[in-house]
C-alpha positions in Angstrom: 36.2 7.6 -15.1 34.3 4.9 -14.9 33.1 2.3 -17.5 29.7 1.5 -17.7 28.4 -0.7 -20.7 26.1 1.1 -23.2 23.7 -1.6 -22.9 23.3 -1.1 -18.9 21.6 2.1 -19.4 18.7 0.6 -21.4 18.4 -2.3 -19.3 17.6 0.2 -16.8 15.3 2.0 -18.7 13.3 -1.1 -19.4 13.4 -2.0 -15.7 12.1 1.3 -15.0 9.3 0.9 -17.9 8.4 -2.6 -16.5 8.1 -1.1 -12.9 5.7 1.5 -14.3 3.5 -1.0 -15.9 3.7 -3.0 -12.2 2.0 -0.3 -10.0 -0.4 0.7 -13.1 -1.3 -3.1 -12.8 -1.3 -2.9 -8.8 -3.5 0.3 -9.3 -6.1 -1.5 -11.6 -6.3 -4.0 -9.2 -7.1 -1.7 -6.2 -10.2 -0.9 -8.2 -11.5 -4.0 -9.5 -10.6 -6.9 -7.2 -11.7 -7.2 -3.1 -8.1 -7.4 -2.3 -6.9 -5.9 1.1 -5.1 -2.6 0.8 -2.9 -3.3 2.8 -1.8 -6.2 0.8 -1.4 -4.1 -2.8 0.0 -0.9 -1.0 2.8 -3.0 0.0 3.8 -4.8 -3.5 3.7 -1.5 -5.1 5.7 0.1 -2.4 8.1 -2.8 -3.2 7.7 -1.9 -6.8 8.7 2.0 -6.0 11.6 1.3 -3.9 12.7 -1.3 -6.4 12.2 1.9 -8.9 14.0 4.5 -7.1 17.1 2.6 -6.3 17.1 1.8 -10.1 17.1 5.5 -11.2 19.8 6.8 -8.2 22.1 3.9 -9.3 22.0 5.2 -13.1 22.3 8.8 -12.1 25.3 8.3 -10.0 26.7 6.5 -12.9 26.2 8.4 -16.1 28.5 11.7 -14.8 31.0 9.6 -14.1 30.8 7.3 -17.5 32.9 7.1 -20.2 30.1 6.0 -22.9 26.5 6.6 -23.1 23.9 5.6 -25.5 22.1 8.9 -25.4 22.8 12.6 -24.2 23.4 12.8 -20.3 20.8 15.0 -20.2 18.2 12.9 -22.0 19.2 10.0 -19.8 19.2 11.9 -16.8 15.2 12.9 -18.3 14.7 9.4 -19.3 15.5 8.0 -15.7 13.7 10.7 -13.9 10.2 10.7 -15.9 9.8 7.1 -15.4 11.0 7.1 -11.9 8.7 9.6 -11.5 5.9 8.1 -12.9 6.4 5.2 -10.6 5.9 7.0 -7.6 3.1 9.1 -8.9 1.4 5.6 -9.0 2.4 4.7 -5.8 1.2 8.2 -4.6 -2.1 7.4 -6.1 -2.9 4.6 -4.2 -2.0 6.0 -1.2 -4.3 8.7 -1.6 -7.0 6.3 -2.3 -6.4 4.6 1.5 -6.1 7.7 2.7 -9.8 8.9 1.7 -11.4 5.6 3.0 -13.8 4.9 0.1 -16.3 3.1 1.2 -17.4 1.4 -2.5 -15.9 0.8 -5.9 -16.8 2.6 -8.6 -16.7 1.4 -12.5 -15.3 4.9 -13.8 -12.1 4.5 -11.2 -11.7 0.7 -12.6 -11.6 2.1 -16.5 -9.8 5.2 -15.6 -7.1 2.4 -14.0 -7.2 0.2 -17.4 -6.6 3.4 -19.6 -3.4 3.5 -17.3 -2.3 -0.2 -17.5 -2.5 0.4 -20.9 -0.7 3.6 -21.3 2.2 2.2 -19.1 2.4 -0.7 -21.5 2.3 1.6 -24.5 5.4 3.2 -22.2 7.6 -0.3 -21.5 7.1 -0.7 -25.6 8.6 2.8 -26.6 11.7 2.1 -24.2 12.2 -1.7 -25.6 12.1 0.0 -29.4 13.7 3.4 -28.6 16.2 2.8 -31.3 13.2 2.5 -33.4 11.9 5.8 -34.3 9.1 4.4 -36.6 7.6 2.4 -34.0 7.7 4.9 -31.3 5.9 7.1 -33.6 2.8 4.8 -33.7 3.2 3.8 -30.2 2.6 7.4 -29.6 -0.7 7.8 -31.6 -2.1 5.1 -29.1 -1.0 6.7 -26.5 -2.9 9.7 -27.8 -6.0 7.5 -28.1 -5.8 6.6 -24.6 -5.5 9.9 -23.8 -8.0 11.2 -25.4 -10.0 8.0 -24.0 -9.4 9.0 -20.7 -10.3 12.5 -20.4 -13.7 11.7 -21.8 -14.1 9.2 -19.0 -13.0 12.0 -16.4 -15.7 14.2 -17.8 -18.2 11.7 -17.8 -17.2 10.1 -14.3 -17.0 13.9 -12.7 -20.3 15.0 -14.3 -22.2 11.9 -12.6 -21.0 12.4 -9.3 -23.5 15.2 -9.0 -26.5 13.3 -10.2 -29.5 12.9 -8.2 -28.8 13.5 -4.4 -25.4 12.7 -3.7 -22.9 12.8 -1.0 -20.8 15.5 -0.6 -18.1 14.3 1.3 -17.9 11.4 -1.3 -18.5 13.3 -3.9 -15.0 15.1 -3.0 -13.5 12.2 -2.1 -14.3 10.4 -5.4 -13.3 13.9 -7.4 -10.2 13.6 -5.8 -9.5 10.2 -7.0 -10.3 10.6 -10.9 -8.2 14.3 -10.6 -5.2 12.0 -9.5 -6.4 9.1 -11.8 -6.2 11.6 -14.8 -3.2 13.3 -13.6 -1.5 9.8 -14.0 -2.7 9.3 -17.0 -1.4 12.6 -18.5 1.9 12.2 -16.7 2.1 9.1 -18.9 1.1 10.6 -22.0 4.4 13.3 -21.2 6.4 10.2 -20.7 5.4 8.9 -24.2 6.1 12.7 -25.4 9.6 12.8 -23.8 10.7 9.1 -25.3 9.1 9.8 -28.8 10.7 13.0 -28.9 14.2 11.4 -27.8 13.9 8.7 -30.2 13.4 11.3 -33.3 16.4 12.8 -32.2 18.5 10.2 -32.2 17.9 8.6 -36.0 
């Protein structure tokens, strides 16, 4: 058996956290700053690797440990929803490359802020997760920002087919606020998951 300090398993959480809060940052920045792609798609594919070594490491770990602060199988769900979450990011802004957008556009930079901001809401629950209290209000943010966000997706999707638009970029832009609010959903299950996990464990 191996011996793994109880403290190591939410160091990794935060590192996980913290690396979800990264690409949401990267993500923002696609959208609102003239910075190559190239550029951002390769810090956050730094970010996800640096992400998805950190989850395998702590997953080959916690069968084999003598100690862990939690369940296995919430860690195991702790390591995997933000490792997920990471890569959904990093899926996101591929997507965006991959469509060849030829123009910002404001509703994809706020849809991005929601994000930063539910990622941080995210890095807080895992740094207070012994703190049930203050996971619980972390989570009615989160719920704000939710809520924040799907009113932006209805409002961004309705004016793409004002006037005389586009086609092609109107399904290229529909694509990115589907995956936009996907992300932001995926964070609010996140939030769910930890607030959940923290109740659990008073």
């Amino acid at each position: 058996m191996r011996h793994t300090r109880p403290r190591h398993f939410y160091e990794v959480f935060a590192n996980l956290a913290g690396a979800a809060s990264s690409a949401a940052r990267i993500l923002h920045r696609i959208f609102a700053e003239p910075h190559p792609f190239t550029v951002l798609l390769a810090e956050l594919a730094e970010v996800e690797r640096g992400a998805a070594e950190a989850r395998a490491e702590l997953l080959s770990v916690i069968e084999g440990a003598t100690v862990t602060p939690l369940p296995r199988e919430d860690v195991h769900q702790v390591a995997s929803a933000l490792g997920g979450l990471v890569s959904l990011l990093h899926d996101t802004a591929n997507g965006v490359q991959d469509l060849h957008l030829t123009h910002r556009a404001e509703p994809a930079r706020a849809m991005a802020s929601l994000l930063v901001r539910a990622t941080a809401c995210i890095e807080s629950s895992v740094a207070q997760l012994k703190d049930p209290e203050a996971v619980v209000q972390i989570r009615r943010e989160m719920e704000r920002l939710a809520e924040a966000g799907i009113a932006e997706y209805d409002r961004a999707s309705g004016a793409l087919f004002a006037g005389d638009p586009d086609p092609m970029e109107v399904l290229r832009w529909k694509e990115v606020y589907d995956a936009l609010e996907h992300a932001l959903t995926e964070s609010r299950g996140v939030q769910n998951l930890l607030s959940s996990i923290a109740q659990e464990s008073r």
